[in-house]
N, C-alpha and C positions, 0 to 999 in steps of 0.2 A: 796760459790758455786753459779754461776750464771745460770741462764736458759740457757745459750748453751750449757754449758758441759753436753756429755754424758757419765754417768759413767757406767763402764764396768766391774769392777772385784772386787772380794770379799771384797777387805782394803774398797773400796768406799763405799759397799754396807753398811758393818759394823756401815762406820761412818755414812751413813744415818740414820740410825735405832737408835745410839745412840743420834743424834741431834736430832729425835723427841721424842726421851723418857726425852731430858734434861729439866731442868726448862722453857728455853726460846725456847721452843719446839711446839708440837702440843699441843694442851690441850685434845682432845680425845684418843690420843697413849700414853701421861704421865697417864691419869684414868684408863688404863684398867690392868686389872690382868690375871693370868692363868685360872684361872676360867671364868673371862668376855668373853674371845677370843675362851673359848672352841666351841660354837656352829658356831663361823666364821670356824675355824680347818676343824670341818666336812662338812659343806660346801664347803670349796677350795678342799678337799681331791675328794668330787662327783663332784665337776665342775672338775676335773683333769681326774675323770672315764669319764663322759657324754665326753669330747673331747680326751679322746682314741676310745670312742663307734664310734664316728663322726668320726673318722678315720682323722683329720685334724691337722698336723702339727705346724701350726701359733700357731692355737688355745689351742693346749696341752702345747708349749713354754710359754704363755701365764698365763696359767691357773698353769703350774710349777712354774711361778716364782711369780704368788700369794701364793701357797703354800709356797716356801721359804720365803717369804714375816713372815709367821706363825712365821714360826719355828724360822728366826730373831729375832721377838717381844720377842718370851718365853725365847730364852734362854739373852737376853740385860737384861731382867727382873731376870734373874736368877745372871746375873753378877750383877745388881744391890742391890744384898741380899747379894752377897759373897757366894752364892752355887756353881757357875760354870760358864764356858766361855764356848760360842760358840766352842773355838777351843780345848777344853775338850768335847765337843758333838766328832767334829771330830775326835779326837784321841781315841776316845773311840770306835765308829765304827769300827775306821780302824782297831787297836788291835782286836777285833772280827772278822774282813772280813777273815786275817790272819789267826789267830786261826782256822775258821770254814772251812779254805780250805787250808789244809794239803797236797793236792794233787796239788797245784799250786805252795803254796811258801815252802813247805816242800819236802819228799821225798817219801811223802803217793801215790798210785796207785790205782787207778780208772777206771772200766768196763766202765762206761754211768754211765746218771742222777741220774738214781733210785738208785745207790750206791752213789752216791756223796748226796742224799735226804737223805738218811739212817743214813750215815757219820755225817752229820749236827745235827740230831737228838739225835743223841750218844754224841757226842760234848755239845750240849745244855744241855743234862743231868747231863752228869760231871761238868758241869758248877754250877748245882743248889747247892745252899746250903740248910743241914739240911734237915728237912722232905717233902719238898716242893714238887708239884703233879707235873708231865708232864705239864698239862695242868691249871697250874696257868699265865702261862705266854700268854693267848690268850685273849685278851679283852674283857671282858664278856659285855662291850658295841657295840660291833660289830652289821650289822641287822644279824637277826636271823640264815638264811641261810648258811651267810658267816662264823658265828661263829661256827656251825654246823658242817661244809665242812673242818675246821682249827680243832679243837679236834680229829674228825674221821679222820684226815688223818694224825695224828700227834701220836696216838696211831698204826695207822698203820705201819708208820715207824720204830716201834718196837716189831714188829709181831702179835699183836690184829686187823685181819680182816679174815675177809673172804676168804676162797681158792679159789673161782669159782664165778663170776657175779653169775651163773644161783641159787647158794644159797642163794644170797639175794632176786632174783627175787622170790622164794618164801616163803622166809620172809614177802615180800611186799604183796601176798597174805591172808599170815596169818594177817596178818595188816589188812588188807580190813575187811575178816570175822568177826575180835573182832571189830570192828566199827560197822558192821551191829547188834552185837552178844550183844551189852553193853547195859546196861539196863536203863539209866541215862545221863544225856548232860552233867555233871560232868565225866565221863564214856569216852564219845563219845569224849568229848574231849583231853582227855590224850590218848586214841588209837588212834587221829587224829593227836596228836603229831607225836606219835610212827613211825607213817606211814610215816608223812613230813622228819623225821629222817631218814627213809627207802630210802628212794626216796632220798635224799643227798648223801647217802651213794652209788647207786648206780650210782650216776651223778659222783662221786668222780672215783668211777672206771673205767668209761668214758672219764676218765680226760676232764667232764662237770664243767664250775664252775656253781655253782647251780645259786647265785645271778647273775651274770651276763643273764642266759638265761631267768632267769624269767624280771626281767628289761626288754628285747629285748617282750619277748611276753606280755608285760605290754605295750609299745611302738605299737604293730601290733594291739594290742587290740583298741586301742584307736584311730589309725589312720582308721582302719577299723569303729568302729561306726562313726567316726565323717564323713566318707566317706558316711553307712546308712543316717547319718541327713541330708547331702548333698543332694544325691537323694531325701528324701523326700521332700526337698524345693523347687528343681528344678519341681515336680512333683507336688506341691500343696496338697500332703497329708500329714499327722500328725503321725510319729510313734508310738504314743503312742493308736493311733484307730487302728492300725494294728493286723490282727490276729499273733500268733504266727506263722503259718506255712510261711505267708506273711514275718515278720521280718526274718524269718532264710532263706529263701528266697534270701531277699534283702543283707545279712550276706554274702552269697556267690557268688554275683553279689560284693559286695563291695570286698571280698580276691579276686578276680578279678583284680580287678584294680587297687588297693594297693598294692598285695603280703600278 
């Protein structure tokens, strides 16, 4: 392969992937295992979120086909053991896409979503073997939130929620009081679960995803102080001499001019 060819399609890609896992290969892509590339994985997967958040096109094309990039390495590696081919990753989706929608390539009938969500989840079940939970199959490495917002609403699709927002809403009260109510920071802490659990739960019925908003108000947070430090430079004083009334102040002078 020379430098002007641009390759374009899966056979090319394949073969690239398997020329640097071969002997006379890269020597950093022949060392690495499933486990080495695990924390690169999580990586490409948040630079994939960060350029959906960014709303940028280039950049999501971009930042996908690092991600594919992963998924190449594991499974080259995987054909290299004799466990499986890439194109047993494929075929093994697609059988599932099929399966889980009855209502496309079958002759199943579908209201909306939330029946076709429901469907899925019925599907999935029958799928389990032996004594296995719903909710074994949800990555219990997920961040916290997301994993959260995936069991609660995966149980929901089989009738364990709540009939009415306004019942969990005061849920989430009862939540507060045992917080105030606990008698120990051991205590305070398992009720301050309970509560963040609460609070998912009703983000969920929002059809809020929980980790995405907080992300977004992790982002205003921060654009916002660093807007305060701004001002105080431009100004010549120090926010850390500031009274508190001063800084909360200057707090909404900064959502001002940030958003």
């Amino acid at each position: 392969m020379t430098e002007t060819e641009n390759p374009a399609n899966f056979t090319e890609l394949k073969a690239i992937i398997a020329r640097l896992r071969n002997p006379e290969g890269c020597p950093w892509d022949r060392q690495q295992t499933h486990e080495s590339l695990r924390p690169f994985l999580i990586e490409e997967c948040y630079e994939v979120l960060q350029a959906i958040e960014e709303g940028s096109p280039s950049k999501l094309c971009e930042e996908l086909g690092d991600l594919l990039l992963q998924i190449m390495l594991h499974a080259q590696m995987a054909n290299e053991e004799e466990h499986f081919t890439v194109e047993d990753v494929i075929r093994g989706i697609s059988v599932k896409l099929i399966h889980r929608h009855p209502h496309v390539f079958g002759d199943v009938e579908v209201k909306d979503a939330v029946e076709v969500r429901h469907n899925w989840e019925v599907l999935k079940n029958a799928e389990r073997e032996g004594n296995g939970s719903l909710l074994d199959s949800v990555p219990r490495t997920m961040p916290a939130l997301s994993y959260s917002q995936s069991i609660q609403r995966r149980v929901a699709e089989v009738g364990f929620d709540w009939e009415k927002t306004e019942d969990i809403l005061e849920k989430l009260v009862e939540e507060i009081g045992e917080i105030v109510k606990a008698p120990d920071k051991e205590e305070k802490a398992r009720e301050f679960g309970d509560l963040l659990f609460v609070l998912v739960n009703i983000a969920r019925r929002l059809d809020i995803d929980s980790e995405s908003v907080l992300r977004a108000a992790n982002r205003r947070f921060c654009s916002r102080f660093a807007c305060m430090e701004q001002l105080c430079r431009q100004r010549g004083v120090s926010f850390c001499d500031l009274s508190f009334d001063a800084q909360n102040a200057l707090w909404e002078e900064a959502k001002k001019k940030v958003g």
